[in-house]
C-alpha positions as CSV (number, residue, x, y, z in Angstrom):
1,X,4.8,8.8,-14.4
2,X,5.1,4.9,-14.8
3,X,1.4,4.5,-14.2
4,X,0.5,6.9,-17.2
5,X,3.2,5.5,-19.5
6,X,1.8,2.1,-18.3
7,X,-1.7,3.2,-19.3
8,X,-1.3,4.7,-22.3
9,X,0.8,1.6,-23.3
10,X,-2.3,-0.9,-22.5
11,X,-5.0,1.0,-24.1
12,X,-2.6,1.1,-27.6
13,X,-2.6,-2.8,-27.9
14,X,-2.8,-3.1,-31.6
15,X,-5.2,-6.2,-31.5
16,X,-5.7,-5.7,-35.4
17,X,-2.4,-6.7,-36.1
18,X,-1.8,-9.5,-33.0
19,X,-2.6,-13.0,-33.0
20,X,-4.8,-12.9,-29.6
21,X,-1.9,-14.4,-27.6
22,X,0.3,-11.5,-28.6
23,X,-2.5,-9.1,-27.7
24,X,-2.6,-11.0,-24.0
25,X,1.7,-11.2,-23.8
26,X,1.1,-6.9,-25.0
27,X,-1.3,-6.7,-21.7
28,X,0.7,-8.5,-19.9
29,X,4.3,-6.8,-20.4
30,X,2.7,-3.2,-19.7
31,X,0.6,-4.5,-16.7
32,X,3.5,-5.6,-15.2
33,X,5.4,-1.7,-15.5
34,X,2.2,-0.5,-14.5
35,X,2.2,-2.8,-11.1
36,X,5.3,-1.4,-10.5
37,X,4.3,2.5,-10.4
38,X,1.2,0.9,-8.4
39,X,3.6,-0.6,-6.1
40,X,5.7,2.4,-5.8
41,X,2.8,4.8,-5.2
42,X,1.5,2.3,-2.2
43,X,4.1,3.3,0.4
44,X,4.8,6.7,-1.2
45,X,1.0,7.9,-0.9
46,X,1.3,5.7,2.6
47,X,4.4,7.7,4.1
48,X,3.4,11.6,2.3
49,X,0.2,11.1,4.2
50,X,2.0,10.4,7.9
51,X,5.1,12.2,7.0
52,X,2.5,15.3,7.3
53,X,-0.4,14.2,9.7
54,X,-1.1,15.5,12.9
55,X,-0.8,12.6,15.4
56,X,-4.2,12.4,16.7
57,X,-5.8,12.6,13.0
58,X,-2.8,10.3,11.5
59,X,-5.4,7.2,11.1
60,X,-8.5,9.5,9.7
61,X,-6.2,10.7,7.2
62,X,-4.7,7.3,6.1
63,X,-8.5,6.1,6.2
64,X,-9.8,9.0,4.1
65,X,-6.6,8.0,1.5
66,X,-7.3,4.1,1.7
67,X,-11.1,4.8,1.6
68,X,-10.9,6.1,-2.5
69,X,-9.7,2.3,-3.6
70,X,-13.8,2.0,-2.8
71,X,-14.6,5.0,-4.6
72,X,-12.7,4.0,-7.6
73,X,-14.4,0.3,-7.2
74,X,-17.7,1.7,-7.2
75,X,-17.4,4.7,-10.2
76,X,-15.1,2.4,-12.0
77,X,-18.5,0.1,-12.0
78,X,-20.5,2.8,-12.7
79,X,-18.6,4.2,-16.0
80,X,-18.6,0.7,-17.1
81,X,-22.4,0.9,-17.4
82,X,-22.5,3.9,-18.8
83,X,-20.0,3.2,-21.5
84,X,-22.0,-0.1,-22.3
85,X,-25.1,2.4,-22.5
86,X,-23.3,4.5,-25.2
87,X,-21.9,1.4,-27.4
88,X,-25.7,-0.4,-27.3
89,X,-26.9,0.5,-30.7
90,X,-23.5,-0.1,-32.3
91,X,-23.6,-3.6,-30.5
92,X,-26.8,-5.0,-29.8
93,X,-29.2,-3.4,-32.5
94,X,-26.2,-2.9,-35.6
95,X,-24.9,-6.4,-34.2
96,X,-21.5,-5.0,-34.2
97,X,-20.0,-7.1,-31.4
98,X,-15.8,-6.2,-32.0
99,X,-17.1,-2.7,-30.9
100,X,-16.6,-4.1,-27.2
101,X,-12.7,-3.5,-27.9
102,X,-13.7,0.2,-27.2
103,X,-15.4,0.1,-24.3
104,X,-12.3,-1.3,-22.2
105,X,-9.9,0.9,-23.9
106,X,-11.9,3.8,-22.8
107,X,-12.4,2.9,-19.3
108,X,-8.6,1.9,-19.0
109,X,-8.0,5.3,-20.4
110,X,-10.2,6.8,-17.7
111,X,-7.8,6.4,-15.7
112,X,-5.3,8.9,-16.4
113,X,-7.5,11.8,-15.7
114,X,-6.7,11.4,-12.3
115,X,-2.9,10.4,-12.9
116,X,-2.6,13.5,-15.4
117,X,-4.4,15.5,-12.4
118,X,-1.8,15.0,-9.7
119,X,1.0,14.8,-11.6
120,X,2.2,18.0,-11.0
121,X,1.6,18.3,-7.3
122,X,3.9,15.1,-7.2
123,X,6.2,16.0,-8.8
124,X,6.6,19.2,-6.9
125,X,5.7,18.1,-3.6
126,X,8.5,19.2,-1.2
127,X,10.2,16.7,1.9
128,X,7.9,17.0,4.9
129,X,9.4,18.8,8.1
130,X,8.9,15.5,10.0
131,X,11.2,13.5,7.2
132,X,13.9,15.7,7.4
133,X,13.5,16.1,10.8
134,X,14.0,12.9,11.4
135,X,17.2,12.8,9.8
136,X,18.7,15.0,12.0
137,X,17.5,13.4,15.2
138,X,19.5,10.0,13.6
139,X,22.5,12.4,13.0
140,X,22.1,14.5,16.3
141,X,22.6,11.1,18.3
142,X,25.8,10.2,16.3
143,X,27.2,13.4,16.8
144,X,26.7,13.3,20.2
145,X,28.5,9.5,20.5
146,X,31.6,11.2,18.4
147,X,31.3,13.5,20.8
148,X,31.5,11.2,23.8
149,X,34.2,9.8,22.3
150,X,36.6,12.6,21.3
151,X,35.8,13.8,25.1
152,X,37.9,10.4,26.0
153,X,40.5,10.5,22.9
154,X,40.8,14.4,24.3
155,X,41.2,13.0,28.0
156,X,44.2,10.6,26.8
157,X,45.9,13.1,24.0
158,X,45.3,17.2,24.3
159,X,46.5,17.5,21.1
160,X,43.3,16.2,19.6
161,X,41.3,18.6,22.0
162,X,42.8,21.4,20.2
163,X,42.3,20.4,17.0
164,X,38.4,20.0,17.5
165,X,38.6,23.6,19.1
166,X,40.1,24.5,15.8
167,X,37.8,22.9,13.7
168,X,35.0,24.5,15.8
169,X,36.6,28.1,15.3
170,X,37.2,27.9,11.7
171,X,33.3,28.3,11.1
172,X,33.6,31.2,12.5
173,X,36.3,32.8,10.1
174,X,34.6,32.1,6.4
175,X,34.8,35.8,5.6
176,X,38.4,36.2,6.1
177,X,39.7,33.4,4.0
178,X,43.3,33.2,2.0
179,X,43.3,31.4,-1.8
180,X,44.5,28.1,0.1
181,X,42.0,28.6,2.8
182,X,39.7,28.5,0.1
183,X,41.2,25.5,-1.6
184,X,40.8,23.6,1.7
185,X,37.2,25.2,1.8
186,X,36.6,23.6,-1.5
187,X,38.1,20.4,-0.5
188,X,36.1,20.1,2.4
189,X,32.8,20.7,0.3
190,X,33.7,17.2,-1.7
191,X,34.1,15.9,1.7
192,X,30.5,16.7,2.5
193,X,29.2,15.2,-0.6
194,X,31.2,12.1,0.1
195,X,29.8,11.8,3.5
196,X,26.3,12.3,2.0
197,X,26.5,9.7,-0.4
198,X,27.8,7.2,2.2
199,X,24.9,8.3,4.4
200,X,22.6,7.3,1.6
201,X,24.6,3.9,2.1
202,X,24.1,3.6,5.6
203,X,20.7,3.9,5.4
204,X,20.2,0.0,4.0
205,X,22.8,-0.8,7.0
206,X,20.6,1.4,9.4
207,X,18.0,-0.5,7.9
208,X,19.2,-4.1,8.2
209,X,20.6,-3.3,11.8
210,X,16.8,-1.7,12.6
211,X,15.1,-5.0,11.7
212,X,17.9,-7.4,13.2
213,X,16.5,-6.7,16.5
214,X,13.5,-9.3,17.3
215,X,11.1,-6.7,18.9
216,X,11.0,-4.5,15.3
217,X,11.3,-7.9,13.0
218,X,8.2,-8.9,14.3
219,X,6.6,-5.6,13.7
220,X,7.1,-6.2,10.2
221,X,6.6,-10.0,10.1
222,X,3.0,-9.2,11.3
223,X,2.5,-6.0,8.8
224,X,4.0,-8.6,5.8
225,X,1.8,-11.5,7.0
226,X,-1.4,-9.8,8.4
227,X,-1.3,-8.1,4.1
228,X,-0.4,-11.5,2.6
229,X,-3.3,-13.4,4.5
230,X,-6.0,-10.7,4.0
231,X,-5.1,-10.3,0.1
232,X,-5.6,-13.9,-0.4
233,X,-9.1,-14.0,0.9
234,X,-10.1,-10.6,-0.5
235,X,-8.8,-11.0,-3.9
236,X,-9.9,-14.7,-3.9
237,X,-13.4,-13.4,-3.1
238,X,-13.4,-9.8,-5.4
239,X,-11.3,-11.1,-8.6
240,X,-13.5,-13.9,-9.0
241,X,-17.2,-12.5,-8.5
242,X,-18.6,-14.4,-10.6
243,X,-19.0,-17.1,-8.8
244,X,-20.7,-14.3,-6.4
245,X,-22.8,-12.5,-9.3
246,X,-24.0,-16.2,-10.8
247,X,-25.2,-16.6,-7.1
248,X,-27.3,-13.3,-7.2
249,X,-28.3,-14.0,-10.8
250,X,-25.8,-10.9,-12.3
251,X,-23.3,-13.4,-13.6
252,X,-24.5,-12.1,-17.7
253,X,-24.7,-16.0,-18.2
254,X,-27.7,-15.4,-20.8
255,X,-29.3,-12.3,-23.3
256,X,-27.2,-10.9,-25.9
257,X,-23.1,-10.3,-26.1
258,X,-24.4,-6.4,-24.5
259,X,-26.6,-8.0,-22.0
260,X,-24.5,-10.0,-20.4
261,X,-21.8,-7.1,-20.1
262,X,-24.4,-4.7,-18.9
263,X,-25.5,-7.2,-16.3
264,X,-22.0,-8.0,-15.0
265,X,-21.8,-4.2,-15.0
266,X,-25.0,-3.6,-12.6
267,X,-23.6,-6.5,-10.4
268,X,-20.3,-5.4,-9.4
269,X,-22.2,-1.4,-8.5
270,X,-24.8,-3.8,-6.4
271,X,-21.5,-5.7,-4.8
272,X,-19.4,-2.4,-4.7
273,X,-22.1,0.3,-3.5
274,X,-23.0,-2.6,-0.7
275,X,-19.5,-3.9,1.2
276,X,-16.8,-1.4,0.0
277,X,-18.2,2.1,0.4
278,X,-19.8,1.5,4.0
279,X,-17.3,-0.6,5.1
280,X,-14.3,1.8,4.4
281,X,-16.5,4.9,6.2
282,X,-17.4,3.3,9.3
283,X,-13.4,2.6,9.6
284,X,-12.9,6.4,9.2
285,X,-14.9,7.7,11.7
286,X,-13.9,5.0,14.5
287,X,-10.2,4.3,13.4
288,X,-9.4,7.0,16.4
289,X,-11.5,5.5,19.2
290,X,-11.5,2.1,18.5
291,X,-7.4,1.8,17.4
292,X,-6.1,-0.1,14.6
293,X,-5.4,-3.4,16.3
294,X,-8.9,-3.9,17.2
295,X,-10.7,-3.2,13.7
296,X,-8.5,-5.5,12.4
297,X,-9.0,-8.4,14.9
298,X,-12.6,-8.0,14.6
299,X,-12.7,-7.4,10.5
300,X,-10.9,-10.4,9.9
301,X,-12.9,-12.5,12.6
302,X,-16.0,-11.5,11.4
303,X,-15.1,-11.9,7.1
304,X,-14.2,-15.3,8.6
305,X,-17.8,-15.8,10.1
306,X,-19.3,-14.7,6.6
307,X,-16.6,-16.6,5.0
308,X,-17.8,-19.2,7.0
309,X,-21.8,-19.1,6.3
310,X,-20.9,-19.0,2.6
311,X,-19.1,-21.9,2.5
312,X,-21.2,-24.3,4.5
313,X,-24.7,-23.2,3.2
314,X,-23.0,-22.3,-0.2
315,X,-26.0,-24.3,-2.0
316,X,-28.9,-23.7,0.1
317,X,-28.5,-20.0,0.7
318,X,-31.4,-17.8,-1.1
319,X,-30.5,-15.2,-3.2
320,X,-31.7,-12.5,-0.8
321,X,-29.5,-14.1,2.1
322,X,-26.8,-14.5,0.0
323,X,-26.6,-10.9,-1.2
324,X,-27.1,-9.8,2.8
325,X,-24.4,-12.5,3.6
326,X,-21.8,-11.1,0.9
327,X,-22.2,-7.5,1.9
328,X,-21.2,-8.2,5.1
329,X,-18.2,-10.1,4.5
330,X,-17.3,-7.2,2.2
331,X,-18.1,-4.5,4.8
332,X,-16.0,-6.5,7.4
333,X,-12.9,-6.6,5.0
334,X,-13.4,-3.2,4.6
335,X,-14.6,-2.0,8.1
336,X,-11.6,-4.5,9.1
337,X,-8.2,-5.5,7.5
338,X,-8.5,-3.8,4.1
339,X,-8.1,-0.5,5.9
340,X,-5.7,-1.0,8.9
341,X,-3.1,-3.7,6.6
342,X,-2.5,-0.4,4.7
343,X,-2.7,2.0,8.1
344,X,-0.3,-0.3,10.0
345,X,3.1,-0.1,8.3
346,X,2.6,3.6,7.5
347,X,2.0,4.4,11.6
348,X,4.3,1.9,13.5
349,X,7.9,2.6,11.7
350,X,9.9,5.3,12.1
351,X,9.9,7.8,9.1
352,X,13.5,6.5,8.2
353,X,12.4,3.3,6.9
354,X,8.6,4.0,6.6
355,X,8.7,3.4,2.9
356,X,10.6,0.7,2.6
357,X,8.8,-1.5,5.1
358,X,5.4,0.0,4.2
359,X,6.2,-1.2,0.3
360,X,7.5,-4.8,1.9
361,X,4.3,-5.0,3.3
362,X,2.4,-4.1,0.2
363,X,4.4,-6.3,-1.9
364,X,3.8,-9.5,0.4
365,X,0.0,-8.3,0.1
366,X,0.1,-8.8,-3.3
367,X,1.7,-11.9,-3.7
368,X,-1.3,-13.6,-1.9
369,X,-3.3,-11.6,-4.6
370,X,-1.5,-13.2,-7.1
371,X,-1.5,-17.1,-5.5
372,X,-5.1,-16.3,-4.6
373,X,-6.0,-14.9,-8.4
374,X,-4.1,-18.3,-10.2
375,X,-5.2,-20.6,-7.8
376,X,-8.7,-20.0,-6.8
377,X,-9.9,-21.6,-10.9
378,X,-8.3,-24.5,-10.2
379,X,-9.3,-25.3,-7.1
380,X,-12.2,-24.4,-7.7
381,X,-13.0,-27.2,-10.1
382,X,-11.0,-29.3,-8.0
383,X,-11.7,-29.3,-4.5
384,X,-15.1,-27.4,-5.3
385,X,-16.2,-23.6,-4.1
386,X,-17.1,-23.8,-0.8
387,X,-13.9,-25.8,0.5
388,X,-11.7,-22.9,-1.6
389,X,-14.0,-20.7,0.8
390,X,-13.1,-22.5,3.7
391,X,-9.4,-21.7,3.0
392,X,-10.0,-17.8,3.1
393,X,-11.7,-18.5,6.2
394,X,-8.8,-20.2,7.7
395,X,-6.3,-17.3,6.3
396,X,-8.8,-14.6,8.4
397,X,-8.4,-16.4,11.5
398,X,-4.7,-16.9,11.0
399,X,-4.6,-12.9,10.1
400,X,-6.5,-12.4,13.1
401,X,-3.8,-14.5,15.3
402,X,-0.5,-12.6,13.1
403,X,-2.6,-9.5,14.4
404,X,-1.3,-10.2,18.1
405,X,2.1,-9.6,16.9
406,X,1.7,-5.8,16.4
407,X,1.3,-2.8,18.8
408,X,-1.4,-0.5,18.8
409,X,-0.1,2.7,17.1
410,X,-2.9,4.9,18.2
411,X,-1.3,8.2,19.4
412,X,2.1,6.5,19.1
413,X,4.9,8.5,17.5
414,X,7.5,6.1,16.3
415,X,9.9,8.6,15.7
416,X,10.4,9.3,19.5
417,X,10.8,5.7,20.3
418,X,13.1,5.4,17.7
419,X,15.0,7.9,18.8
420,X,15.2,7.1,22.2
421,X,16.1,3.4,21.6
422,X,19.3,5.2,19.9
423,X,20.2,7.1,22.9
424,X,19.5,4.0,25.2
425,X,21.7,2.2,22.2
426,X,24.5,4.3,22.3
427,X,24.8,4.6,25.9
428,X,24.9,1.0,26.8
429,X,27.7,0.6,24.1
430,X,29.9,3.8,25.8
């Protein structure tokens, strides 16, 4: 719902009325409330997806989710064109150049057809069996320490023994209830909603106690910094294509206003129908044989060899090698980190704090984005491209070390092990 408020919001920027910096700060103030549907939908499409997989299909399914961020790249590229197609006369034979202001208002607005489309089955989507499932394994184990303990209390004092005898029997006698028995009945409903709501609090303790222990922090130290690495190089690399398309000749440096649009359109569909697509397909079919740890070794050592070839013979390349060079390091993000950074957190957490650490993840992913989308101009002209290059090559190969840090979650059910650590938990602490 935030994304299609967000949306609609964007593509109603009066620019008639705003000086062009208001029309930017307008952009900017509903881009924001629309990253943070996007980041809410991350770990929620993430954790629906797991909550209900089977476990030896868990990665396809993730995959075949993840794998429609290339479809949208590549039919996002493909309505641009066609847009521009549509506005030509109006632009380049009437001359009418605002008209432009149309053409990113209706591909923004695209958008929504999807958002509008799913709307419903979100909004109606019930909790998964596993989800509340899981829940009741967390509460089965405490019961069964209260248990433990009233055993000893009831060892030391009888009296308590009866009253959980009591207590157990009183279930029992619901139909034969007096007015104060159904006073206390009442009473003990409030009770119930009390404890609820302080089980909702425990869940942040649950949480915080969950991620104190070394062996799980590191879990999501890697997950965090395996995201934050990759997104610096693949953003760096995807929101500044330019520099790629200028390479290949698609950069729209020359021609009319509509030319240079239309051939800025065809290059990203040449970059998108080349890396993304593939990449994300080949991960599909092998994410199940060849595990998660090891596509994302090799994805992020091999975008670092690309990486790598692009930066040293960023001059000297040909355009034919540099398009086969750039397609690679794309399909090698793609058939690589891209996919598994977003598999990882949502396979190798237990459902009770999935979410959350899938969303931490996601957020840390994006704030190399963000470094990487600011910085990557400036250095640019600074340092020059190819040494900017060299420092998403060094970010793979650190991604590629982080990797080391996480387990390989193929056929693993967190759940279990969760579970089990509580049990082992509990018992050392009787």
């Amino acid at each position: 719902m935030l994304i299609i408020l967000a949306t609609i919001g964007t593509i109603c920027d009066p620019t008639g009325f705003l000086s062009p910096s208001g029309s930017l700060i307008w952009l900017g103030v509903w881009r924001i409330i629309l990253g943070i549907g996007i980041g809410g939908d991350y770990p929620m499409s993430a954790s629906v997806a797991t909550d209900r997989a089977n476990l030896a299909r868990r990665g396809t399914l993730l995959g075949y989710i993840f794998a429609n961020q290339g479809w949208g790249s590549f039919v996002g590229s493909l309505a641009t064109i066609i847009v521009l197609l549509c506005y030509k006369q109006t632009m380049d034979v009437d001359g009418h150049t605002s008209r432009v202001d149309g053409v990113w208002r209706i591909l923004v607005g695209l958008s929504l057809i999807p958002a509008f489309g799913t709307l419903y089955q979100r909004l109606t989507l019930p909790e998964s069996t596993r989800y509340t499932e899981a829940r009741k394994a967390a509460q089965r184990v405490q019961d069964e320490e209260s248990i433990e303990e009233l055993k000893k209390k009831s060892n030391a004092d009888p009296s308590v023994a009866e009253k959980v005898v009591s207590d157990n029997n009183s279930s029992s006698e619901e139909g034969t209830r007096t007015p104060t028995e159904a006073e206390s009945a009442a009473a003990a409903s409030k009770t119930r909603a009390k404890e609820l709501a302080e089980a909702k609090k425990g869940h942040f303790k649950d949480f915080f106690a969950y991620f104190s222990e070394w062996r799980h922090l590191k879990v999501l130290l890697g997950t965090c910094t395996c995201w934050f690495l990759l997104d610096i190089a693949f953003y760096g690399v995807n929101l500044n294509q330019n520099v790629v398309l200028e390479q290949i000749g698609f950069d729209g440096s020359d021609g009319s206003p509509w030319n240079r649009l239309f051939k800025i359109g065809v290059g990203n569909l040449i970059v998108t129908a080349l890396g993304f697509v593939p990449g994300y397909y080949v991960s599909i079919l092998t994410i199940e044989k060849l595990g998660r740890k090891w596509i994302q070794i090799q994805g992020f050592l091999m975008a670092a060899l690309f990486l790598g070839i692009l930066a040293g013979k960023f001059t000297t390349l040909s355009t034919p090698a540099f398009i086969v060079c750039f397609a690679f390091l794309q399909f090698f993000f793609n058939f690589g980190a891209n996919m598994t950074t977003y598999c990882y957190p949502a396979e190798v957490f237990p459902t009770r704090f999935r979410a959350s650490a899938h969303g931490m993840s996601a957020a840390c992913g994006k704030a190399g984005a963000i470094i990487s989308a600011l910085a990557f101009n400036s250095l640019s002209k600074s340092i020059g491209t190819p040494a900017v290059l060299w420092i998403f090559f060094a970010c793979c190969i650190a991604g590629a070390a982080c990797t080391l840090l996480l387990p390989e979650v193929r056929g693993r059910d967190p759940d279990v092990i969760y579970e089990q650590e509580l049990r082992e938990h509990g018992h050392a602490h009787h």
